[in-house]
C-alpha positions in Angstrom: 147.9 124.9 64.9 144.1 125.3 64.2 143.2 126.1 68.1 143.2 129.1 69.5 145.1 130.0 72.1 143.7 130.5 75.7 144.0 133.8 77.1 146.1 134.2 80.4 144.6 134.2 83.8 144.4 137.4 84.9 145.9 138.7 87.7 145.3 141.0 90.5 141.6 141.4 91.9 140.2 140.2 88.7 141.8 137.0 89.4 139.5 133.6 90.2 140.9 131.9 93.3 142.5 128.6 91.8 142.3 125.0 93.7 144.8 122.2 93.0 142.9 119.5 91.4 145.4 116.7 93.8 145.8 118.1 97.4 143.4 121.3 97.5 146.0 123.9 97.9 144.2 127.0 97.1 145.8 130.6 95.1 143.7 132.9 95.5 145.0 135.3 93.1 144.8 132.7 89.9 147.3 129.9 88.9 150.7 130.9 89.6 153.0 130.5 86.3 155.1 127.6 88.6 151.1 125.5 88.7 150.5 122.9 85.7 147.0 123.6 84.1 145.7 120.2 82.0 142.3 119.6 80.4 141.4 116.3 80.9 137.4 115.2 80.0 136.9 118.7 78.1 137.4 120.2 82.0 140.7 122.6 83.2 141.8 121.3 86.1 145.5 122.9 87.3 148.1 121.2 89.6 150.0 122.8 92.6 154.0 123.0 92.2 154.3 120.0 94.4 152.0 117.5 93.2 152.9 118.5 90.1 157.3 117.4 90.5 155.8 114.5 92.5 153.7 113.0 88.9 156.1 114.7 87.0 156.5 111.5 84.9 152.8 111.1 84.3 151.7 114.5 83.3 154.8 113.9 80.5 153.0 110.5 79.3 150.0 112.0 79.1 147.9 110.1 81.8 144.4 111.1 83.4 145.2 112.7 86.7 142.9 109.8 88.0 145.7 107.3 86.6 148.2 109.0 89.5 
């Protein structure tokens, strides 16, 4: 693997609050290890725990978010 790995969202008050991309549900405190975090168009865009087991099948095939 030639690409570096990303560093971990910090946590705590350093933390950036962290919108689901589907629904809107908002962490405050960063993206919870249970959220899905894709890049999709060169952009980061992270998935809450439901919407994520709801397009579970989708984020395996490797579809656009805009596809489900």
């Amino acid at each position: 693997m030639d690409q570096p790995n990303p560093h971990p969202t910090p946590s705590g008050h350093q933390a950036q609050p962290v919108v689901c991309a589907r629904c809107g549900t908002q962490s405050p405190d960063g993206a919870p290890p249970t959220w899905t975090c894709s890049v999709e168009n060169g952009s980061r865009q992270y998935f809450c725990v439901d919407c994520a087991r709801a397009n579970l099948r989708a984020i395996e095939g490797r579809l656009d978010s805009s596809w489900w």
